[in-house]
N, C-alpha and C positions, 0 to 999 in steps of 0.2 A: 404779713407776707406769707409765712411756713400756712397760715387759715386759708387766705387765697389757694395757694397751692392743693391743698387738701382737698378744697372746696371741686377743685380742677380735675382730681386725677380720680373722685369720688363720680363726678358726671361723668367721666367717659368711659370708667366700668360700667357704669348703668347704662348708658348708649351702646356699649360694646354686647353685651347680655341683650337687648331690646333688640338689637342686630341679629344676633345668632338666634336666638329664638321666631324671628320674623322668616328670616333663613330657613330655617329646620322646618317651620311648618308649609312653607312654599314647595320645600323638598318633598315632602312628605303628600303635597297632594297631588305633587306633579308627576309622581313615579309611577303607577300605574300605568301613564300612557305613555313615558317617556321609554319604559321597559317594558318588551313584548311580553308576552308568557313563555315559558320552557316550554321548545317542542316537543318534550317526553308527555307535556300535561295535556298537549292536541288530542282531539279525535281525528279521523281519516277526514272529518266530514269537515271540522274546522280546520283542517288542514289545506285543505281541496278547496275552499273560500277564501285562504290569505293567497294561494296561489293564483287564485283565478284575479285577483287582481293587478299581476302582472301584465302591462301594456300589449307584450307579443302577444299572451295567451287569449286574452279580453279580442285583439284583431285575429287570431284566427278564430275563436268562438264564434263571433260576430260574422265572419266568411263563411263556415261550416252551416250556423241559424240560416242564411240566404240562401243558401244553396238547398238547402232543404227544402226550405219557405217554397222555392221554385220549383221543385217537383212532384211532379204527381203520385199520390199513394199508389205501393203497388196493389197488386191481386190478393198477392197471399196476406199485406197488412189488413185490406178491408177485411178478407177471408175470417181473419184472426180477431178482428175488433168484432166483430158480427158472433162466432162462435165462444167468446171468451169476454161479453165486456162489464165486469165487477172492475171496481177501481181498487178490489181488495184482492191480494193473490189467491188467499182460503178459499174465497168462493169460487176463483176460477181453477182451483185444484182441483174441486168436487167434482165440477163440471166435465173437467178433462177427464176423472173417473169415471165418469158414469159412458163418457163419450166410446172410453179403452175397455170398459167392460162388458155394456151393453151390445151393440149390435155383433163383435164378434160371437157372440154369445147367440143370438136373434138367427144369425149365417146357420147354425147348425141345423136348422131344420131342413135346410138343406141339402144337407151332406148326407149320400148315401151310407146304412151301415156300413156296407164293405167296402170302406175305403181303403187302400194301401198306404198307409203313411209316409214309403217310398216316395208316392206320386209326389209327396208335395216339394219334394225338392227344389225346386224353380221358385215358389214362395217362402222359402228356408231362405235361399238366397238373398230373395229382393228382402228378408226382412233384417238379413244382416248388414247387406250397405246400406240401408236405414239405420241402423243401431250403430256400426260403426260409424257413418256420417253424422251423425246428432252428435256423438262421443268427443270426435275430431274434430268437427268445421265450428262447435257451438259451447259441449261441456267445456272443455279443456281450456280455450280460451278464455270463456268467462268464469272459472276457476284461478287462473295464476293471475290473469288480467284486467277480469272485471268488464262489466257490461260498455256498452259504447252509446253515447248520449247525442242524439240527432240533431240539439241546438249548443254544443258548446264541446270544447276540447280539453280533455282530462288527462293528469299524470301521471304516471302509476309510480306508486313509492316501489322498490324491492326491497322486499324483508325476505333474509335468504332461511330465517328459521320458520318464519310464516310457509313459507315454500314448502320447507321441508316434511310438515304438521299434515300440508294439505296432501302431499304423498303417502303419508302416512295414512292418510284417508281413502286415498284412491286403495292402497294394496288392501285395506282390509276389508274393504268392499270385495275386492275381486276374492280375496281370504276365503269370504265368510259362503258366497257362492261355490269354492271348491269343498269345504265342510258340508256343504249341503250334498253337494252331489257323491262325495264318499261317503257321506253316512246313510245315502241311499243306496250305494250299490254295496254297502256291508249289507245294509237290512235285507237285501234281496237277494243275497249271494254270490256278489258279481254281477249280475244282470241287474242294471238301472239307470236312468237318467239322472242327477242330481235336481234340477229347478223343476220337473214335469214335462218335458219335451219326448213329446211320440213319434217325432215326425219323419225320421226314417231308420228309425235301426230295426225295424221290421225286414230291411231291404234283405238283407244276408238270409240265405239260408243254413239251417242247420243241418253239418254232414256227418254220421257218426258218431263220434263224443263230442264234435264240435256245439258250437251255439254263437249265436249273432251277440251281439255289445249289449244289449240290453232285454227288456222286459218282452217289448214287443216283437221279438223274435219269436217267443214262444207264444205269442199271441196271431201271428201269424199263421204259426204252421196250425193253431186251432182253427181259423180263417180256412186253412186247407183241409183239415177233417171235418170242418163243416160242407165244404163245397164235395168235398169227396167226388171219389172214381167212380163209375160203374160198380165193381164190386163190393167197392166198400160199402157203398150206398145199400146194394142187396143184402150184405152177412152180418152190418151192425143196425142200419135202422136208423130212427128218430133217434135210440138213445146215443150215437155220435153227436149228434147236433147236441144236446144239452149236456155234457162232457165237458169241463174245463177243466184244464192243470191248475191245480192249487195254487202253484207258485206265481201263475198267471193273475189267479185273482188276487193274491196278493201284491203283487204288483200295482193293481188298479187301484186298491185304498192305497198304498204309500203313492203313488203319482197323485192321488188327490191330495193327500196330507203336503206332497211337495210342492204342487200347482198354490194350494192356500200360501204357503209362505213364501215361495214367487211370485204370488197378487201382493203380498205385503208390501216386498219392496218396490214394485210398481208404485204400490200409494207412495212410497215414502220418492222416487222419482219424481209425482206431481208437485207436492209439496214443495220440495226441493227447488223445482226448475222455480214454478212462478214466484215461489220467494227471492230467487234469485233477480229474473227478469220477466216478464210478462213475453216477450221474443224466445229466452228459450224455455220458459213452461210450453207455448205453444208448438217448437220446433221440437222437443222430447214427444209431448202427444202424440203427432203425427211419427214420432219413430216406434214408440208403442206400439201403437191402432196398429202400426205395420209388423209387425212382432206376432201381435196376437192372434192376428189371423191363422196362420198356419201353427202358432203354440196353441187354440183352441181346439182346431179340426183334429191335429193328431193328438192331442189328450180326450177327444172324443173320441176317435179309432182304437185307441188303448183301452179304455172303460168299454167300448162295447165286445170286443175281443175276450175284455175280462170276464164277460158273463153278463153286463148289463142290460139292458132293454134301451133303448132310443131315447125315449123320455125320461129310463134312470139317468142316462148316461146325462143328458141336457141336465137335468134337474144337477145335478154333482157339480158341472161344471159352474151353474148360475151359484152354489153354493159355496164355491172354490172362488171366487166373481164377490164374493162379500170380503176377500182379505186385501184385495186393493182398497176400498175403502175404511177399515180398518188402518191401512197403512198411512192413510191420505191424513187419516184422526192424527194419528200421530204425527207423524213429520208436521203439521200446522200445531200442534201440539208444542213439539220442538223448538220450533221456530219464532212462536209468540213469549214462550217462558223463558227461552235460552237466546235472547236479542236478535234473532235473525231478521225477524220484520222490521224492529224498529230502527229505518236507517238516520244516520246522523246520532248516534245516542252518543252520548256525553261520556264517552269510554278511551281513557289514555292508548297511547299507541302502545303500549307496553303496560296496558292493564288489563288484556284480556290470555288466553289460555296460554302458560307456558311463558309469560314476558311477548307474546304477541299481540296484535291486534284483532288476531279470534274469538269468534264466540262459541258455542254449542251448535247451534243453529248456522254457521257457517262449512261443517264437518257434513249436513247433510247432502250435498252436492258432490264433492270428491266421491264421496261412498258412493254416488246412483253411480258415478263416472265407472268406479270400479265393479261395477256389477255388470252394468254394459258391457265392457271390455270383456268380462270373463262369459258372458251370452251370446256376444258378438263372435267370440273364437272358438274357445276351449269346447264350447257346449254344444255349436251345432258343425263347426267348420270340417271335425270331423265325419258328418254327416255326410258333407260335401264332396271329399274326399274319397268315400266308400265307390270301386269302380265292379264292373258287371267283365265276363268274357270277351264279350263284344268289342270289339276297340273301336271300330268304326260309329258305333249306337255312343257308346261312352265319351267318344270325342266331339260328335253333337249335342251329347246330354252338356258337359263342361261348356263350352259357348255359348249355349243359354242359361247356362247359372252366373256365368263372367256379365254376361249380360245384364242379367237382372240383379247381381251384385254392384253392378255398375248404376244399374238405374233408382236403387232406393237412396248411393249415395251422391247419385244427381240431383235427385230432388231436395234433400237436403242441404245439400251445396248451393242451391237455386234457391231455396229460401233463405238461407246465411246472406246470398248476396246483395238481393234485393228489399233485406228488410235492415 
């Protein structure tokens, strides 16, 4: 009977262990699916995939994809497929360089020498509500918010330290452009533009001991002892005309030495943009191109001012025209080494800069933001501002600068909305 017994309570240890161990391996293979992953170990990208399969989200995806499907491309999208169509950003950054460099550059043969960099005030304008409108209706949002996707609806995580990193990036952009431009009007004594900009501080005259804001003030009144009076013309001669103020031509190498590293971050804008999105590489472009125009003519009235020849003056600028691309090297540089191209990478939300979800490559865009901002104000708005005796002439010079402040950040506005 006690052998039965024994026999009994030996089986159903053994049953009991064949049990648990059957158990534990059941366990053991079913836990992976049965437990999600740690949302800390997500990326943005696997993140944005468990979410899209939420019912509500999948039904307005699926509403936003038709409605799309249903309408017609606009102008400015063909525009932009047609000028820009690599499926890779790099190659459409080059492109957009060459777009921002070349023909304003091409314009100048154009432009008579004695232009007054005054005049171009009306194109200062229009190239600021350009810069400010790319800044506002395109950087800014797709910096704290992210691009917006034509067939499906996406959510934006807040990270309030990611926020804060990307501020950090705007200010030093704007930073690193006010270093520019003080360490240009050190080098020049006071009188200088910080990025290269000629384009009206010629306007002032000098009375006395006075002197206008900048370089090309004194490069003006050279403009005027070249044109010279009656008299003067008779009692100095030719040798007035070939007569610069030193501190003129000096001016013209530090405006070019400044224009180069103003094309820089140009390149490092293109880069930037189309890594970001293919919509705002192209909507910066055109804030550019618009930019450039009046930043080329009047850094080409400044170099001729300073003593150059027409063709010096061209040839400098095409050579100042080689630091956008330079910059372009970079920033795609940037971008491919420092994860900004590769989206979806397999990087925790809290394993990139700082315990964020940043990369390297994500700091390039806040920075273009902040350079704009400080090109878009600081650098020409005072320009803008500069008023004449006339009140009457000055109050219709303003309404056509309101004007065309109004109209570069329309058009801007006007591609935002339509693409």
């Amino acid at each position: 009977m006690a052998l039965l017994q024994h026999r009994r309570t030996r089986a159903a240890a053994i049953f009991l262990l064949v049990a648990a161990f059957a158990l534990t391996t059941a366990w053991a293979a079913n836990k992976p699916d049965d437990l999600p992953p740690s949302p800390e170990s997500l990326s943005l990208a696997d993140l944005d995939a468990q979410l899209q399969k939420c019912p509500i989200l999948r039904t307005l995806s699926d509403a936003k994809a038709a409605s799309h499907a249903a309408a017609p491309s606009s102008l400015t999208t063909r525009a932009f497929a047609l000028l820009f169509p690599s499926s890779h950003p790099g190659v459409n950054a080059l492109l957009a360089t060459l777009y921002i460099s070349g023909p304003p550059n091409f314009l100048l043969a154009l432009v008579p020498t004695d232009i007054d960099p005054a005049s171009l005030s009306v194109m200062v304008a229009f190239a600021v509500g350009g810069l400010l409108g790319d800044t506002l209706f395109h950087l800014l949002p797709e910096i704290f918010l992210g691009e917006d996707e034509p067939d499906r609806v996406r959510m934006v995580l807040v990270e309030p330290n990611r926020n804060l990193l990307l501020g950090v990036a705007i200010l030093v952009g704007f930073l690193v452009f006010v270093a520019m431009d003080k360490g240009l009007r050190i080098a020049t004594g006071g009188a200088g533009d910080g990025h290269g900009h000629g384009h009206s501080h010629g306007s002032r005259e000098a009375e006395g001991e006075g002197r206008s804001t900048a370089v090309a003030g004194e490069g003006k009144e050279g403009v005027r002892l070249r044109k010279g009076t009656g008299d003067q013309a008779e009692g100095k001669g030719s040798e007035v005309v070939k007569e610069v103020n030193p501190s003129v031509k000096l001016g013209g190498v530090l405006n070019m030495i400044a224009d180069f590293t103003h094309n820089i971050t140009d390149g490092l804008a293109m880069s930037a943009s189309f890594y970001a999105s293919p919509t705002i590489g192209a909507t910066t472009t055109v804030a550019v191109f618009f930019h450039e125009i009046p930043h080329e003519v009047g850094d080409f009235a400044l170099l001729v001012q300073s003593g150059f020849s027409k063709r010096q003056a061209m040839g400098a600028q095409f050579v100042t025209a080689v630091g956008a691309l330079i910059g372009t090297l970079i920033g795609i540089a940037v971008q491919e080494l420092g994860g900004g191209g590769t989206e979806g990478a397999a990087m925790g939300m809290r394993d990139g800069l700082w315990g964020t979800s940043l990369r390297y490559g994500d700091l390039l865009l806040p920075f273009t933001a902040g350079t704009f901002l400080y090109v878009g104000t600081v650098a020409v708005i005072p320009e803008l501002l500069e008023t004449g005796p006339n009140k009457v002439a000055e109050l219709r010079k303003t309404l056509v600068q309101f004007a065309a402040i109004l109209l570069g950040a329309g058009i801007m506005l006007y591609i935002s909305w339509h693409d």
